[in-house]
Backbone as numpy.savetxt, mean C-alpha at the origin, in Angstrom:
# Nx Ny Nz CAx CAy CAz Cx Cy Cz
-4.81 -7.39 15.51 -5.92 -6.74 14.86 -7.05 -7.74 14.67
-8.28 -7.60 14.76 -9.14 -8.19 14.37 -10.16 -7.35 13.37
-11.28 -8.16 12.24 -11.37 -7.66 11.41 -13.15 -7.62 11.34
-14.19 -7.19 10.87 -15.46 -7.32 11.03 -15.79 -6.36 9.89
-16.96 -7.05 9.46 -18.09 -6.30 8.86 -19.59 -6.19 9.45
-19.73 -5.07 9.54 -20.65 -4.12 9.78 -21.94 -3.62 8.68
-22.95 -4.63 8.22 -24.19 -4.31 7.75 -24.94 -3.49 8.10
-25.29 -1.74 7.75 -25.82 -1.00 8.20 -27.10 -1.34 7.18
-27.40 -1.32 5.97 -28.78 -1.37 5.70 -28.96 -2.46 4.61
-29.92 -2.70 3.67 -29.52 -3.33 2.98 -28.68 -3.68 1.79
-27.97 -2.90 1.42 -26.67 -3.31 0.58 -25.09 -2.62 1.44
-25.36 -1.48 2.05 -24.57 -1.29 2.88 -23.87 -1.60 3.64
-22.37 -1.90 3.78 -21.87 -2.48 4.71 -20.36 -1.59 4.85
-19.60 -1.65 6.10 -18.45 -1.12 6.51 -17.61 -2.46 6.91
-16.54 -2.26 6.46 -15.21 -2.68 6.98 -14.59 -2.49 8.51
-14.92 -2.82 9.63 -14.07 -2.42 10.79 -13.02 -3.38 11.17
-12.30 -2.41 11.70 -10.49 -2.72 12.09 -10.46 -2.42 13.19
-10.42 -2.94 14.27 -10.26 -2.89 15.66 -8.33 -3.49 15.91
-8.02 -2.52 16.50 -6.49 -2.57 16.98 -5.60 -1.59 17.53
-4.34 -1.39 17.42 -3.61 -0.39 18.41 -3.16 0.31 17.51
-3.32 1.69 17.40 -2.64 2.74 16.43 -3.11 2.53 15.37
-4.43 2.81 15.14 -5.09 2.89 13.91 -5.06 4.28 13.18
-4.44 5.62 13.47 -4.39 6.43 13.29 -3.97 6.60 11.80
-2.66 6.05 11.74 -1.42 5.99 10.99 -2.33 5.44 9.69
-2.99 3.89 10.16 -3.44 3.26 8.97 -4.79 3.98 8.24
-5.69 4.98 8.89 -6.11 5.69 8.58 -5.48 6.61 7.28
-4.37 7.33 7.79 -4.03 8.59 7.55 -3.79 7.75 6.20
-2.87 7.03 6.32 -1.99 6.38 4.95 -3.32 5.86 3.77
-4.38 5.17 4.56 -5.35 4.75 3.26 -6.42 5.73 2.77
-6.59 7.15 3.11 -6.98 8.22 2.98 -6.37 8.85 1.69
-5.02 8.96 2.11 -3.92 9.48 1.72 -3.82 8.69 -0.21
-3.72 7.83 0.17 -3.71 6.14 -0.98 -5.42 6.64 -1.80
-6.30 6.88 -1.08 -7.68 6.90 -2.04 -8.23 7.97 -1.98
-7.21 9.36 -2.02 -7.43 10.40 -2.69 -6.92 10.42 -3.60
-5.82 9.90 -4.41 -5.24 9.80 -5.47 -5.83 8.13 -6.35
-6.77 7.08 -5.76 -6.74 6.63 -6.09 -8.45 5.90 -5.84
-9.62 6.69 -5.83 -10.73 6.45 -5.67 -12.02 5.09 -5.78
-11.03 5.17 -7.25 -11.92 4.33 -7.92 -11.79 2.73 -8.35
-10.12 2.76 -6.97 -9.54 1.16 -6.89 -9.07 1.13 -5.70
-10.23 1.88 -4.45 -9.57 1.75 -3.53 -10.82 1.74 -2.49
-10.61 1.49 -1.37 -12.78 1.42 -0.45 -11.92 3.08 0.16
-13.15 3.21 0.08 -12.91 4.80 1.06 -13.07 4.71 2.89
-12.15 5.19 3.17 -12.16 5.45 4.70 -12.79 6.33 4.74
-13.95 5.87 6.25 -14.51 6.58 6.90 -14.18 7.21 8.08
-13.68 6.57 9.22 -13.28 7.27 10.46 -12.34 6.47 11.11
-11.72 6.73 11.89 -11.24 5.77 13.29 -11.19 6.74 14.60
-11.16 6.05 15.20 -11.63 6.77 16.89 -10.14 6.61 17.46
-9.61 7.49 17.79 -8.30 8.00 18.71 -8.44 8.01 20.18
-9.72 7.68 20.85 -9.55 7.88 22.11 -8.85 6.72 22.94
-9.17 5.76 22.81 -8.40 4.88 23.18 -7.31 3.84 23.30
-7.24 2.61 23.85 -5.92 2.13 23.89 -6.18 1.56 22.06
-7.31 0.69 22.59 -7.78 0.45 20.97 -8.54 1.07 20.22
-8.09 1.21 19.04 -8.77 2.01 17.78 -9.64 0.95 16.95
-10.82 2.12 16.62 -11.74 1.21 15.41 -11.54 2.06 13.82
-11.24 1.53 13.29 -11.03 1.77 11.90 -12.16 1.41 11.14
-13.11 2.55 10.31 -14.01 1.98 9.55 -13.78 2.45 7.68
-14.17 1.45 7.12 -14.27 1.97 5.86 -14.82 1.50 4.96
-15.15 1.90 3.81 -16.08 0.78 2.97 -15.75 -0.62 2.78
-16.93 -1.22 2.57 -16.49 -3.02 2.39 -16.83 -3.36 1.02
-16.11 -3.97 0.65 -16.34 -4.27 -0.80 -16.49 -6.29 -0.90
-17.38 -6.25 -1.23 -17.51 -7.61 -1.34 -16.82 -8.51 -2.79
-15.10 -9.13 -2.28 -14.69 -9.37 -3.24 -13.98 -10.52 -2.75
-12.99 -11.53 -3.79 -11.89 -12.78 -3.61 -11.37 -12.28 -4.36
-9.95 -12.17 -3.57 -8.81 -12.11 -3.67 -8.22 -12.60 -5.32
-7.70 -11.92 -5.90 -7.70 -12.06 -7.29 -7.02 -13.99 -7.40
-6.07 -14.25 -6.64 -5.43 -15.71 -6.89 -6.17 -16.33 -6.33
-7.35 -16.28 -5.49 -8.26 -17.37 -5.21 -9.23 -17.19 -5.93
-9.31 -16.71 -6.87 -10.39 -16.14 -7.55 -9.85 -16.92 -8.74
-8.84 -16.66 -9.63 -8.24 -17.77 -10.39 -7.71 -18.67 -9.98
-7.44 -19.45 -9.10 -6.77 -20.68 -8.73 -8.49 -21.62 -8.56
-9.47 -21.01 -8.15 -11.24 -21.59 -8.49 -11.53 -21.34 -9.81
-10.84 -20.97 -10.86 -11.59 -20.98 -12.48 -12.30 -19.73 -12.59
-12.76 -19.23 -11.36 -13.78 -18.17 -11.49 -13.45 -17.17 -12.49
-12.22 -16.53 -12.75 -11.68 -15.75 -13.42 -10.76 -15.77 -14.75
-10.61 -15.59 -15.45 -9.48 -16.14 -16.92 -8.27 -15.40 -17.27
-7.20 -15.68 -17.23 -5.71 -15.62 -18.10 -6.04 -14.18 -18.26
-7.26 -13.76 -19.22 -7.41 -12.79 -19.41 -7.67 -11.39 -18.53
-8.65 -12.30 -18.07 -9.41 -11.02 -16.90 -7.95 -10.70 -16.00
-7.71 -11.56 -15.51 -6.19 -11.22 -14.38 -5.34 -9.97 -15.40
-5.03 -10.63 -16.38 -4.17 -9.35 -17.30 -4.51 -7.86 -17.43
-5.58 -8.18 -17.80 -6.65 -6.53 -17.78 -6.56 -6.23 -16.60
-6.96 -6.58 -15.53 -7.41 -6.09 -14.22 -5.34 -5.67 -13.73
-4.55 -6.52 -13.77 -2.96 -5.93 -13.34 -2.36 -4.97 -14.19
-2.90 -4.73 -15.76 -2.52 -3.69 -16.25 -3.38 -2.20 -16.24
-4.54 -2.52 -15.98 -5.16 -1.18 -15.36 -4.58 -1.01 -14.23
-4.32 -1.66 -13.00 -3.57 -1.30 -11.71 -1.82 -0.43 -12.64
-1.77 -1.23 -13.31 0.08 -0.23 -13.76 -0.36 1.07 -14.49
-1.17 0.84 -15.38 -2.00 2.31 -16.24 -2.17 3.04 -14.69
-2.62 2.83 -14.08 -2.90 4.09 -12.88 -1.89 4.28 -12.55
-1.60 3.62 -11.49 0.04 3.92 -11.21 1.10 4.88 -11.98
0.95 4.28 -13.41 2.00 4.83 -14.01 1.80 6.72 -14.02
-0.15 6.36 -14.50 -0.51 7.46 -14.61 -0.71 9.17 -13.62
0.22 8.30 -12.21 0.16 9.01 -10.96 1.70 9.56 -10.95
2.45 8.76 -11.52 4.34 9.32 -11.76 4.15 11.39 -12.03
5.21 11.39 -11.55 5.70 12.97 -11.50 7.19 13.13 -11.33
7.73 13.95 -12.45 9.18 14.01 -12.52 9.59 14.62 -10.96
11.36 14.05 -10.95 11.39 14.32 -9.60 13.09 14.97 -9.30
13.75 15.25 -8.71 15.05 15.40 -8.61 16.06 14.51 -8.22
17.21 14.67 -8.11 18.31 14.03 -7.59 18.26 14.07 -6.01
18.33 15.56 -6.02 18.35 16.19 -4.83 17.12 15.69 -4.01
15.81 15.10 -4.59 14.78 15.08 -3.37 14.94 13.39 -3.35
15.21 12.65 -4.30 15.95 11.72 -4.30 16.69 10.92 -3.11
17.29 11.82 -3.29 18.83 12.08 -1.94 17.90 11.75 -0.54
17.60 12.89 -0.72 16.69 13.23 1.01 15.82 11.68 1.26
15.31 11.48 0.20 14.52 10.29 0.42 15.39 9.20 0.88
16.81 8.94 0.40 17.48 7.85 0.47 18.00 7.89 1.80
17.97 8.96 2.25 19.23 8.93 3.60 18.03 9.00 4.56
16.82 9.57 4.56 15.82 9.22 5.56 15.57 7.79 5.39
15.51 6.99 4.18 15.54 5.45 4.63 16.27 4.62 5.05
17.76 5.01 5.11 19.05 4.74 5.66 19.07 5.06 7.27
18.45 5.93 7.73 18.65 6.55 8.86 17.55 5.45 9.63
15.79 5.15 9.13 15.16 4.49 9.51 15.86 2.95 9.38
16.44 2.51 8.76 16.82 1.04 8.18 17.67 1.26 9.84
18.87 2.15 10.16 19.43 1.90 11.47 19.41 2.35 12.65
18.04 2.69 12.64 17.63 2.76 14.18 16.86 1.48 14.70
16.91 0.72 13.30 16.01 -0.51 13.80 17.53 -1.24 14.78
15.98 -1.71 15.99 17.50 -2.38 17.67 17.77 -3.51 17.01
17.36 -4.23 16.14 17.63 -5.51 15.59 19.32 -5.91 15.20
19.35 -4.08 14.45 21.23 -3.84 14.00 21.89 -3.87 14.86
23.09 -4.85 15.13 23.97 -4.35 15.87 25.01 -3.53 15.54
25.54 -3.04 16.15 27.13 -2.23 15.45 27.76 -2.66 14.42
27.94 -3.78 14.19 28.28 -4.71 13.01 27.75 -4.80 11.75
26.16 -5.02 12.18 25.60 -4.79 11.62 25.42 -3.29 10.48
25.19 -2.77 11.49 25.36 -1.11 10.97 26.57 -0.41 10.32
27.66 -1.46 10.15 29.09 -0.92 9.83 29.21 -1.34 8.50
28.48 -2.51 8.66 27.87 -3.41 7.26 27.60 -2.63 5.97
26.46 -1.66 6.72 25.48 -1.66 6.09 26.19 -0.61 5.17
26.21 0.49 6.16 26.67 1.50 5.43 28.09 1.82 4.90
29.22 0.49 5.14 30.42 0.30 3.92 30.14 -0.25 3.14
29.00 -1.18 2.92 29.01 -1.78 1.31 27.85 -2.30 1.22
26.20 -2.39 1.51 25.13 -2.43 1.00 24.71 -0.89 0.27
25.10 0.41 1.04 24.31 1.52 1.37 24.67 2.11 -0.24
26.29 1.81 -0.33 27.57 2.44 -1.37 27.34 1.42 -2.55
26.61 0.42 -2.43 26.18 -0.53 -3.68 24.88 -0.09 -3.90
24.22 0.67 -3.09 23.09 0.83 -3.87 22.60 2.26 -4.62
23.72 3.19 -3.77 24.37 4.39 -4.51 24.48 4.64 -5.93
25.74 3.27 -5.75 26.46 3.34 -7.13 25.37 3.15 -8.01
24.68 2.16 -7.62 23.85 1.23 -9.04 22.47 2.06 -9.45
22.57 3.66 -9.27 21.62 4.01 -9.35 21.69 4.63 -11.36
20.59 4.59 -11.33 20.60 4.54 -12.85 20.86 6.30 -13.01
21.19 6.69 -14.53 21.63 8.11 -14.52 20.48 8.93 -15.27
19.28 7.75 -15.18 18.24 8.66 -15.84 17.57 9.48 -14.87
16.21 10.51 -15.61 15.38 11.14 -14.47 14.92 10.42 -13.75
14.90 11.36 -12.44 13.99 10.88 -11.08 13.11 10.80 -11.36
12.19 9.89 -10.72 10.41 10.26 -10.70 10.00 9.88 -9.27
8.90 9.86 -9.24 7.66 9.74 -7.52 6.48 9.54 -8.43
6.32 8.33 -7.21 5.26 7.58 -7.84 4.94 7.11 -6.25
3.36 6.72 -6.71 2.54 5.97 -5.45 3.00 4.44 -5.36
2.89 4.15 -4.02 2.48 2.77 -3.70 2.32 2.36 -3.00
0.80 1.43 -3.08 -0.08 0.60 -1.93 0.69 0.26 -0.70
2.08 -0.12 -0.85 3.16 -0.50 0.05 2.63 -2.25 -0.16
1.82 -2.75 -0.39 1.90 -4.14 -0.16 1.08 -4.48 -1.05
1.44 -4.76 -2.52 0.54 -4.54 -3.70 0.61 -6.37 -4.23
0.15 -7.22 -3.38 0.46 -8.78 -3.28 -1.21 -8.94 -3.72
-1.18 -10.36 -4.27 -2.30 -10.75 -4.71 -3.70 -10.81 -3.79
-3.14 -11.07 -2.67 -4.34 -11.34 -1.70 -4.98 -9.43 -1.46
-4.34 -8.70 -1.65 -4.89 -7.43 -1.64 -5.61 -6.36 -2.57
-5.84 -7.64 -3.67 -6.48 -7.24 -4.96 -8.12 -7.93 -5.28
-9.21 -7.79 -4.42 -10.09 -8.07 -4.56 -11.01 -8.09 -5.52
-11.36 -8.93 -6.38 -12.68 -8.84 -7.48 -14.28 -9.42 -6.85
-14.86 -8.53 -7.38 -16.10 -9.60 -7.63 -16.53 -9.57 -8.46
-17.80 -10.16 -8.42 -18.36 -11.37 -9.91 -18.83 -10.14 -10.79
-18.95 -9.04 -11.05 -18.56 -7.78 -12.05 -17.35 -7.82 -12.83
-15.98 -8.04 -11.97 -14.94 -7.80 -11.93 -14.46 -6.67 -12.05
-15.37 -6.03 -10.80 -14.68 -4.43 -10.41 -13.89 -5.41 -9.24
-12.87 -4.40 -8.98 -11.64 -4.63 -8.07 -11.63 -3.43 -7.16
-11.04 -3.80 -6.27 -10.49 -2.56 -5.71 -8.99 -3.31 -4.55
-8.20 -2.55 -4.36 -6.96 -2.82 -3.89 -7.02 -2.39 -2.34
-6.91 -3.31 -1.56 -6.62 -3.28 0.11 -5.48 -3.42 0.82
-5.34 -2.79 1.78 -4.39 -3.31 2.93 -3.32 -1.98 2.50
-4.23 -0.83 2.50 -3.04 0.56 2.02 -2.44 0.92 3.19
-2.13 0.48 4.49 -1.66 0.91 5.56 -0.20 1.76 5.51
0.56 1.17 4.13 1.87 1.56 4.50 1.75 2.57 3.04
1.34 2.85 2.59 0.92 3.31 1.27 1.50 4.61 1.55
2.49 5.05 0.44 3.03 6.56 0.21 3.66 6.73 -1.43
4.21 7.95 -1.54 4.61 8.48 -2.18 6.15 8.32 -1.66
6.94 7.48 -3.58 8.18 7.19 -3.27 9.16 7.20 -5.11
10.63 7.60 -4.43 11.22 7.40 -5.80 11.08 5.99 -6.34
């Protein structure tokens, strides 16, 4: 992938993503900043015709929240506020959920975990006599819930600037999960 910004006028600028199967990362950060607008850049388009895709979306001019405090720029404080508004949303996106849809969720990630070619038979015999049945067991007996997530909610994907509005990047893998 390679990455560019795009100055259309004067404060205006786009984010482009040039790479293979930009579709997906589209769909998923669409998906991520309809539920989440106002901590997230909005996608604009990507082009499907070719081998390579361009991905555009807003650019937000920000550093990365730990280079942002690891330079002083930011305080003990500000970091706190800014990671507990990210959990206040989050939390505030939860929706009770079942056992049963639960379930479905677990065995579609079981099923993806071994189609990966990496497993060998061994591997896979592994998995599902005593990782799959340990993680069964250890499931807690309270309610289900579904909740969002960025899929890769790491410091470098938490941008501030000198406002200290934020907004959260890199939603490619971003869904709805128990």
């Amino acid at each position: 992938k390679r990455f560019y910004k795009l100055k259309l006028r004067e404060s205006d600028a786009v984010h482009l993503t040039l790479g293979k199967d930009l579709k997906n990362v589209f769909n998923k950060t669409r998906s991520f900043y309809d539920v989440c607008p106002e901590y997230s850049c909005k996608p604009l388009f990507v082009n499907n015709e070719q081998t390579l895709n361009l991905f555009g979306q807003d650019f937000f001019e920000g550093t990365s929240i730990d280079k942002k405090y690891s330079s002083n720029k930011i305080s003990d404080q500000d970091v706190s506020e800014i990671i507990s508004t990210i959990q206040k949303k989050f939390n505030s996106l939860e929706v009770q959920s079942t056992h049963g849809a639960f379930t479905k969720e677990f065995e579609a990630f079981k099923e993806t975990i071994l189609k990966n070619d990496s497993f060998h038979l061994l591997d896979q015999d592994f998995l599902n006599n005593y990782v799959f049945p340990k993680l069964e067991y250890s499931l807690p007996d309270q309610p289900f819930t579904v909740r969002w997530s960025p899929g890769d909610l790491a410091a470098r994907n938490i941008l501030i600037d000198d406002e200290l509005d934020f907004r959260i990047i890199d939603c490619e893998v971003a869904h709805k999960t128990h």
